[in-house]
Each structure stands twice: as structure tokens, then as C-alpha cells.
N, C-alpha and C positions, 0 to 999 in steps of 0.2 A: 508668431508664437515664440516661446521661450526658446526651441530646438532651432527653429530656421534661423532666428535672426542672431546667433552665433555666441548665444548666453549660455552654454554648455558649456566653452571653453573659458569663459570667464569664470566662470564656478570652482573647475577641475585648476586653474593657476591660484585661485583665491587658495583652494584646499592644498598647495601647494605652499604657497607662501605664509599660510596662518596653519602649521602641522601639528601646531599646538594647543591650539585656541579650540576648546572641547563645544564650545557651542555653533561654532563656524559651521566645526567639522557632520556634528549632528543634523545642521538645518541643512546642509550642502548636500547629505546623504538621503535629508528626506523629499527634496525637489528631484533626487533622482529616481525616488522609490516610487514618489506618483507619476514620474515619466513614463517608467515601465510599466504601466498599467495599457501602457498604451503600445502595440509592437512596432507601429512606425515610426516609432522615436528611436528603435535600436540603432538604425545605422546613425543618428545625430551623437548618441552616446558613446557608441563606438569609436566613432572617428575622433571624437575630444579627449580618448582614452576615459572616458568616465569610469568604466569596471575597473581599470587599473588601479585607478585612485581612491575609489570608495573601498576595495581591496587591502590596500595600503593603510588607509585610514583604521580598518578593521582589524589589521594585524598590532598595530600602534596603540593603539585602544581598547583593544580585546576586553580588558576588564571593565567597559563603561558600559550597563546597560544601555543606554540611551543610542549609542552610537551601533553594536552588533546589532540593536533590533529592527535599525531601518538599512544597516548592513545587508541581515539574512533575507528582509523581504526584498527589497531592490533585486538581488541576487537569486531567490527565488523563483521571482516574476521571468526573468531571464531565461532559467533553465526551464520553464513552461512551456517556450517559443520552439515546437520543433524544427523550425528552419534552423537556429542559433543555438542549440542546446552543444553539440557536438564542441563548438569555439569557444563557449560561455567554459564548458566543464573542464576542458584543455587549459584554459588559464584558470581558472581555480586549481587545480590541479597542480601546473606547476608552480604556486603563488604560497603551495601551503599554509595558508588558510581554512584547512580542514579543522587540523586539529587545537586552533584556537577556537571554530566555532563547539566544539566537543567541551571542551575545557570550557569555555564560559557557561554552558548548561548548571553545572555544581556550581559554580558563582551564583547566578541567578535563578536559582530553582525556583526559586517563588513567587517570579511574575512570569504570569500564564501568555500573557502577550507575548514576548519575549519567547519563552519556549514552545509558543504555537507556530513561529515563526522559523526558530529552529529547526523544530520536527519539519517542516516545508521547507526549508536549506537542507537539510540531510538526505530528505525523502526520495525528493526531486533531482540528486543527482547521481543516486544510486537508480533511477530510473534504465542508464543503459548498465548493458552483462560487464561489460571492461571497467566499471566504477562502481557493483554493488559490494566486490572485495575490498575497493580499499576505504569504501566507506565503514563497512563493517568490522574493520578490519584496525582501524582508527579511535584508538583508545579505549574510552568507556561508553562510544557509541549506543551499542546493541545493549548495555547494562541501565544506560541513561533512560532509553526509550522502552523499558523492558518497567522499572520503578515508576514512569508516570502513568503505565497501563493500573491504576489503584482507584479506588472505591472515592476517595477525595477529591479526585482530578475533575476540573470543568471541562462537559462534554466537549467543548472545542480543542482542549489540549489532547484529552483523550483521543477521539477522532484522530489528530495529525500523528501521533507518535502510534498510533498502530497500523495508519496507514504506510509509515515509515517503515515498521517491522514485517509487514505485509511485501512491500520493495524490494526491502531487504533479503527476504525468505524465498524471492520468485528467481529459478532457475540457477540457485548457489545454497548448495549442499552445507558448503563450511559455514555460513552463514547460519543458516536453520538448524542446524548442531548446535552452536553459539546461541541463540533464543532459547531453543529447549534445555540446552545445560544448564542456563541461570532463572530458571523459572518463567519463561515465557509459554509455556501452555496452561502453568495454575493461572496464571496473569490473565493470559485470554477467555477460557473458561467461567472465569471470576467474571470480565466483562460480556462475557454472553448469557451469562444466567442474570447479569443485572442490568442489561439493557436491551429488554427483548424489543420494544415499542422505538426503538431509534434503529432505520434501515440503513441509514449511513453508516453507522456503527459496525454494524453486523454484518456488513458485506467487505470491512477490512478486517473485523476477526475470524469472518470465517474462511476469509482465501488466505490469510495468515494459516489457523490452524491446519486447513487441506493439506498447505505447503509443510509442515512439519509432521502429520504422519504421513504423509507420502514419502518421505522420505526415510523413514525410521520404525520399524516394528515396535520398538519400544516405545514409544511415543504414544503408536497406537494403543498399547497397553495401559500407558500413561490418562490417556482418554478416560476408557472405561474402566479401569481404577476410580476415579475420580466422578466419575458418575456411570449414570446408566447407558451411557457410549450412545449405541445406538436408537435407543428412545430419546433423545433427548434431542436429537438433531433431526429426528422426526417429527419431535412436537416442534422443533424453532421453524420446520417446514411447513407446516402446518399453521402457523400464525400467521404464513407469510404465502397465501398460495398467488395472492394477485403480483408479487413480485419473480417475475423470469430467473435476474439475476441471483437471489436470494434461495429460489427453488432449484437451479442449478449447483450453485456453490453446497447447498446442503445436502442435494445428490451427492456430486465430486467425492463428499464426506462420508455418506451411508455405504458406497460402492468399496471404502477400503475398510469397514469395519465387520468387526465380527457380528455377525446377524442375531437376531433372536434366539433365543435356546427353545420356545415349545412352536407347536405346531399354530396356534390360533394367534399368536403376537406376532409368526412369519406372515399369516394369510392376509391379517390384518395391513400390516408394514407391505405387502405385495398388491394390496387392492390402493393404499393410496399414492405407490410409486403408478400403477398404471393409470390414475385421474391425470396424475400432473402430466403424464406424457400422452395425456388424452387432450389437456389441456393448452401442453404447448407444443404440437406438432412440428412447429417450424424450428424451434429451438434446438439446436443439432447437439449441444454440449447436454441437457435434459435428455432427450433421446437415446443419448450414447452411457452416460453413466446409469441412466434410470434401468435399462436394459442389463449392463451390469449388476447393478443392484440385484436386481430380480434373477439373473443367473446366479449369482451367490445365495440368494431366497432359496432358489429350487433346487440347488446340491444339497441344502440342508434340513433341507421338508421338503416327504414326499407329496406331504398335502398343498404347496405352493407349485409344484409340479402340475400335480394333478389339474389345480387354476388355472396355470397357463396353457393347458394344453387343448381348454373348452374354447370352442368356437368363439366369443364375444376377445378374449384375449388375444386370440390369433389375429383377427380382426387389427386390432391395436399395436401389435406388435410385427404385422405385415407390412402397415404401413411409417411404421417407423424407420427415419431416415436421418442419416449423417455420412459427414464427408471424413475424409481420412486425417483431417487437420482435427475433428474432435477426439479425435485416439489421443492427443498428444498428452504428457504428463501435466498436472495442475504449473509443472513449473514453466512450459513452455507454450503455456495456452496466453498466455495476458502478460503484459508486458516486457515480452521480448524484443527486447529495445540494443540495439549497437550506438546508438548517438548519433547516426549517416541521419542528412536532410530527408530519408524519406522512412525512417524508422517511425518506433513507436512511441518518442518520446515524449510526444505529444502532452496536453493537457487532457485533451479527450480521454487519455491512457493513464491517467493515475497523480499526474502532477497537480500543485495546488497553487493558488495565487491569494496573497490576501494581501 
């Protein structure tokens, strides 16, 4: 293959000695981009210093679409790898290279390729706690990916830039301040009411939104302002009962909002939080908010009181089980990631590869 028989390093001296030559540099970046498709080609790429160079090439070039966009995938592909994510983000890191890729965003707003790839450079390496400050933290980052959350955006851009703000938002307070100050909950909101039938969609606006009123009273206000708060993420629960995740996350959501105001819109809201956790018994993060839910149902109607207190509910609610990891906050439930080899920073946990 290409990696064994010692063509790695011919490539990395070529893109050396031609630092100018914009098409070299392009094809040189995209042999490395489809390497990394593959994770035993890491240590072949490593050892030719390949990241340094395609790194370099990207800082030299910043302004060439052609050359950032097989940049950011190569480089994304990489921080996927949770063996190598930790050594991948540490030279990025000190290579600053951040905030050229930020800065080319505004350059090329309007090839979708290119900023799908992005959002998975950003996303992906705000993935651990020690890199979602300075990601967020790095220019027009959080404002970039805030503008493509918009009604014109192709579902795949959309997808990655709110999976991005969803990263972003987990487990980093200043961050989720930053989304909500510049219109990241009209932004999300907008994308929830317009993309009920896409579950990919909906499972990063709505661990996105969790994470911003969890964090913020205001926020929550912000909410039901803006709609009917707590009906609304009842009915997006309700389109979606065959989805766990979907049915969880929009728990998460019902448990920190203000409830129903009449007695029949609580009893109603309290018979179909106890299907779902009739539904998913095993499901410990449903169990544990759905139960909250319903304790906030019952301090506010005595008639959802009164429901749970009949036999068939007790039934339901005796046997509802979770461990003390589902207490934790929306921010430290999922992707709590340090970068160490046996973190989370896996692909499985939120990284992307394309």
C-alpha cells in the first residue's frame, strides 16, 4: 500500500519542497484525507509527520478553499480516533491553526462542503472539557455556527454546525451564555419547529437546547416566550415515542420547565410521561427525568397528585429504576470527554467523519 511501502514520506518532502505550488499542495492533502478514513494508517502518517505538514500547508493557505477543505476533513477524521485524539488536539493546538480555520468560514460561507467540514473541525475538537473554551472562545466561532443554524442551510450543513453548538454547550457554562446571548435558542427553536421528521436533527437541537436552559432561568423564560414551552416539546415527544434517545432528551427538557397551568393539560402531560417510562423501563436517564417531570406535575395539580397516587401508577413508579450517574446534569451526562486514551472522545460520542 501507499502507507507501508514509504510513499507517505515522499508526499510530506514533495509538500515541502513545492510550498507553493497550490495544486500539489491540494492533491497531497486529499491522499492524506482518504488515509484517514482508515485508523491504521495513523501511525504511517504520524511517523512522516504528515499532520504537521498538511497543518502548515493550511496555515499558508488559509485562504484557498480547495486546500482548508481537505485540511479540515483529514483533520477531523483524526480527532474521531479516540486512541489519538488527546496528541492530534495538543498539535493543533499549539500549531494555531484554529483560528485560521474560524476565519476562513466568512471567506467561504457558501460552499456547503467546505463548511460541513468545518463544523466537524470545530466540533470534533471541542469534544474534550480542556478544548471546548478555547474553541468557543476563538473568534467568531460560536457566532459562525450560530448564522448557519438558518432556514436556507442544506440539512447536512445544518446537522454539523448544531452538532457543533450542541459540543460546544456540554459541560461549559461560558460557552452556553455565548449561544444564548447571540440568538442561539431563536436559531434552535426555528430548527425544531422546521424539522420535526429529521431525528438526526433533533437529537442535536435538542441536547443543545437542554444544555442552555439548564443552565439559565432566563433562557427558560426565553423558551416559553417564544412558544408554548412545555407543549411543544410534548408534542415533539410524542412524534417520536419509538426513539429512547429523542424521548429522553425531550424529558431532560419537560423536567426543567414550567408545567401546565390547568388541571386537565397537567393530567394529560402526567399520563403520557408515565407511557414513555412504561415504555422504557430500562432506560435510566427516561426514568429519572420522566419521575421528575411528574413531581413537578404533582406540586402543581392536585389532580396529577391524585393519579399517581392510584394503584396502576404506583405499579409504574415502584418499579422505576436508575442509578446515581442519571442524576447528573444535561452537562455531564454525554460527552464528558478529557482527551485521555480511554475518554469519551470517541466517535461513538459525538465526533463526525466525512
Amino acid at each position: 500500500s501507499i502507507a507501508s511501502l514509504g510513499c507517505i514520506d515522499l508526499i510530506v518532502a514533495a509538500m515541502e519542497r513545492h510550498s507553493t505550488h497550490i495544486k500539489l499542495q491540494q492533491m497531497a492533502m486529499g491522499v492524506f484525507r482518504t488515509l484517514s478514513y482508515d485508523r491504521d494508517k495513523f501511525k504511517y502518517i504520524n511517523d512522516a509527520n504528515g499532520i504537521e505538514a498538511v497543518i502548515l500547508s493550511m496555515k499558508r493557505n488559509w485562504k484557498k478553499l480547495d486546500i482548508m477543505k481537505e485540511g479540515c476533513g483529514f483533520i477531523q477524521n483524526l480527532l474521531s480516533i479516540r486512541k489519538t485524539y488527546s496528541y492530534v488536539a495538543q498539535i493543533i493546538k499549539k500549531s494555531e491553526i484554529l483560528p485560521k480555520v474560524v476565519d476562513s468560514i466568512s471567506i467561504h460561507v457558501k460552499n456547503m462542503e467546505f463548511l460541513e467540514v468545518a463544523c466537524g473541525f470545530l466540533g470534533n475538537l471541542a469534544l474534550a472539557k480542556s478544548m471546548k473554551s478555547i474553541v468557543g472562545s476563538c473568534g467568531a466561532t460560536i457566532t459562525h455556527m450560530i448564522d448557519l443554524v438558518a432556514p436556507n442551510t442544506p440539512i447536512e450543513v445544518l446537522r454539523a454546525a448544531c452538532s457543533t453548538l450542541r459540543i460546544l454547550s456540554i459541560g461549559n457554562e461560558d460557552n452556553a451564555t455565548k449561544i444564548a446571548a447571540n440568538g442561539g435558542i431563536d436559531a434552535a427553536l426555528s430548527a425544531l419547529e422546521s424539522s420535526q421528521d429529521d431525528e438526526v436533527l433533533l437529537e442535536h437541537v435538542l441536547g443543545l437546547l437542554r444544555d442552555l436552559i439548564f443552565y439559565n432561568d432566563s433562557n427558560r423564560e426565553a423558551v416559553v416566550l417564544r412558544q408554548k414551552g412545555f407543549e411543544m416539546f410534548l408534542c415533539t415527544m410524542r412524534k417520536h415515542l419509538d426513539s429512547d434517545e429523542l424521548v429522553s432528551l425531550n424529558c431532560g427538557i419537560l423536567r426543567l420547565l414550567q408545567p401546565p397551568e390547568t388541571d386537565k393539560s397537567s393530567l394529560s402531560a402526567a399520563r403520557e410521561i408515565m407511557k414513555v417510562m412504561e415504555k422504557y423501563p430500562e432506560e435510566t436517564r427516561v426514568q429519572f427525568d420522566g419521575c421528575h417531570v411528574l413531581l413537578k406535575l404533582s406540586c402543581n395539580s392536585a389532580v396529577v397528585a391524585e393519579f399517581l397516587q392510584k394503584q396502576e401508577s404506583q405499579k409504574t413508579l415502584n418499579e422505576s429504576q436508575f442509578d446515581d450517574t442519571s442524576s447528573q446534569s444535561a452537562s455531564d451526562s454525554e460527552g464528558d470527554s478529557d482527551g485521555s486514551d480511554d475518554s469519551d472522545s470517541d466517535s461513538d460520542n459525538g465526533s463526525v467523519s466525512f
